[in-house]
N, C-alpha and C positions, 0 to 999 in steps of 0.2 A: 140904049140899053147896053149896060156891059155884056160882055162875055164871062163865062165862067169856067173859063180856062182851066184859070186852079185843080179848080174842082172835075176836071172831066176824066174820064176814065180811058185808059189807051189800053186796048181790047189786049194786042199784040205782050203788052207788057204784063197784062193778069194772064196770058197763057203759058207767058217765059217760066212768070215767079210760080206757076200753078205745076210746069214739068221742074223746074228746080226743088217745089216741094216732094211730087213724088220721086225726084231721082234721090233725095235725099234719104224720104222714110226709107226704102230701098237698100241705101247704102248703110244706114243707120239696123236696118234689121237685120242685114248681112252681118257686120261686123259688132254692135252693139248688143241687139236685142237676145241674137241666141247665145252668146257669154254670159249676157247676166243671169238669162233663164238659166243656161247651165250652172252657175255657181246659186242660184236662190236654189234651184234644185238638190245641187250637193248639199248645201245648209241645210234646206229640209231634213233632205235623207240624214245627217247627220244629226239634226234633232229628232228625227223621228229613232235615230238608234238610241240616243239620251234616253229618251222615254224608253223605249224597249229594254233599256239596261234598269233604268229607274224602276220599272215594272217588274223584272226579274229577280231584283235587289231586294224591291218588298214582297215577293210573293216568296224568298227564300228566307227574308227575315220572317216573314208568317208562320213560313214551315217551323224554321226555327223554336220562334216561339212556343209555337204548339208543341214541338220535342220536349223545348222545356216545362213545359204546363205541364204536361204526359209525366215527364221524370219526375217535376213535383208532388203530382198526383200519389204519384208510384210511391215518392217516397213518404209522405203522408200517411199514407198507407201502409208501407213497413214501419212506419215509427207507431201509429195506432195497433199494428199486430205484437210490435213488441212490448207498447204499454201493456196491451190488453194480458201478452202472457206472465208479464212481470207482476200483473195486479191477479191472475188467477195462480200464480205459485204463490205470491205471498197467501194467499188466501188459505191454498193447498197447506204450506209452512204451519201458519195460523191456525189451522183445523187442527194437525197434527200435531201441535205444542199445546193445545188447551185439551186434545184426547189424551196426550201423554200425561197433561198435570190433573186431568180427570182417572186417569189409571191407578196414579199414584196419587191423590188423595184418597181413592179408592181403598187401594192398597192400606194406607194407614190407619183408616177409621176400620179397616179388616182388622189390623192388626192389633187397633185399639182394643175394638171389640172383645178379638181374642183375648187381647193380655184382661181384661175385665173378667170375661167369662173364667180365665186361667184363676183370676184373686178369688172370683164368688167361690169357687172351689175348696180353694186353700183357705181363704176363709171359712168353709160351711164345714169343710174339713176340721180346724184346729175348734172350731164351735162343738161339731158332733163330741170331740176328745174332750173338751175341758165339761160336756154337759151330760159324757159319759163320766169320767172324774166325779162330778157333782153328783149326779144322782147316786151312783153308786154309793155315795156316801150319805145320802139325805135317806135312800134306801135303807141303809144299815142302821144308823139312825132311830128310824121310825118301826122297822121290823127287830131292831134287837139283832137281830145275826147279821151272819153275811152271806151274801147271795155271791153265787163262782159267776166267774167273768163271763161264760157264755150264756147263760142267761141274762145277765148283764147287758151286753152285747144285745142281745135280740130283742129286749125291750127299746134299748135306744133305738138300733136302726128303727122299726116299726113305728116310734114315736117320729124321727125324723123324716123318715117317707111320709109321712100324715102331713106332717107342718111343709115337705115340699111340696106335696100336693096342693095343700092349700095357696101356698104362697103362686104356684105357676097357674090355676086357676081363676086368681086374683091379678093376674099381668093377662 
């Protein structure tokens, strides 16, 4: 039978390589482990201030926004206050310009009026004179003489108060 030389294990030698490993990790956590911890930890802390700044940045742009939303709002609002007063003056204007040209149409069809009633006048007037004229003559006429003007006179008014009568009766 061979031996298995090769293969055997020499105790002395897995104890060497087993304190060569621990003096290692050792040395390796001395010198290695806690630098790198330190600097993963700076990086942290320096991305954890990223975020903190990043967090800051948008909760100021938030504010922001919402100032500008607010001022928006605000000013939406003044521009609706100012349509609103611009649309109740003109209105106010508009009332005031169709009272005015209601006054003054008022006014004219007054004044029509009058100048109408002024002519019925002057007409009913120059009528009573030419219907005094006439009769006065159809009178003379038909009685042979002549009747004096105040007599005269007093049958027409009396005849013409009759026919106003009637005529304002009849309206």
């Amino acid at each position: 039978m061979q031996s298995l030389g090769v293969i055997s294990i020499n105790i002395w030698q897995a104890l060497i390589s087993l304190a060569n490993l621990v003096i290692l990790f050792f040395v390796m956590k001395k010198f290695l482990f806690k630098p790198v911890r330190k600097v993963l930890e700076q990086r942290q802390a320096h991305v954890d201030g990223v975020y903190a700044q990043a967090d800051e940045a948008r909760a100021k742009a938030e504010a922001d926004r919402d100032a500008w939303n607010a001022r928006m709002q605000g000013a939406r609002e003044e521009a609706d206050r100012i349509l609103s007063a611009a649309a109740e003056n003109a209105r106010l204007t508009g009332d005031a310009m169709i009272g005015e040209a209601k006054n003054r149409a008022q006014g004219i069809l007054q004044e029509a009026e009058d100048e109408a009633e002024q002519t019925r006048r002057v007409a009913a007037q120059d009528i009573r004179r030419e219907m005094a004229g006439l009769s006065a003559e159809l009178a003379e006429k038909l009685l042979g003489r002549e009747i004096n003007e105040a007599d005269h006179r007093q049958l027409i008014d009396s005849f013409l108060n009759e026919l106003e009568e009637q005529h304002d009766t009849n309206q």
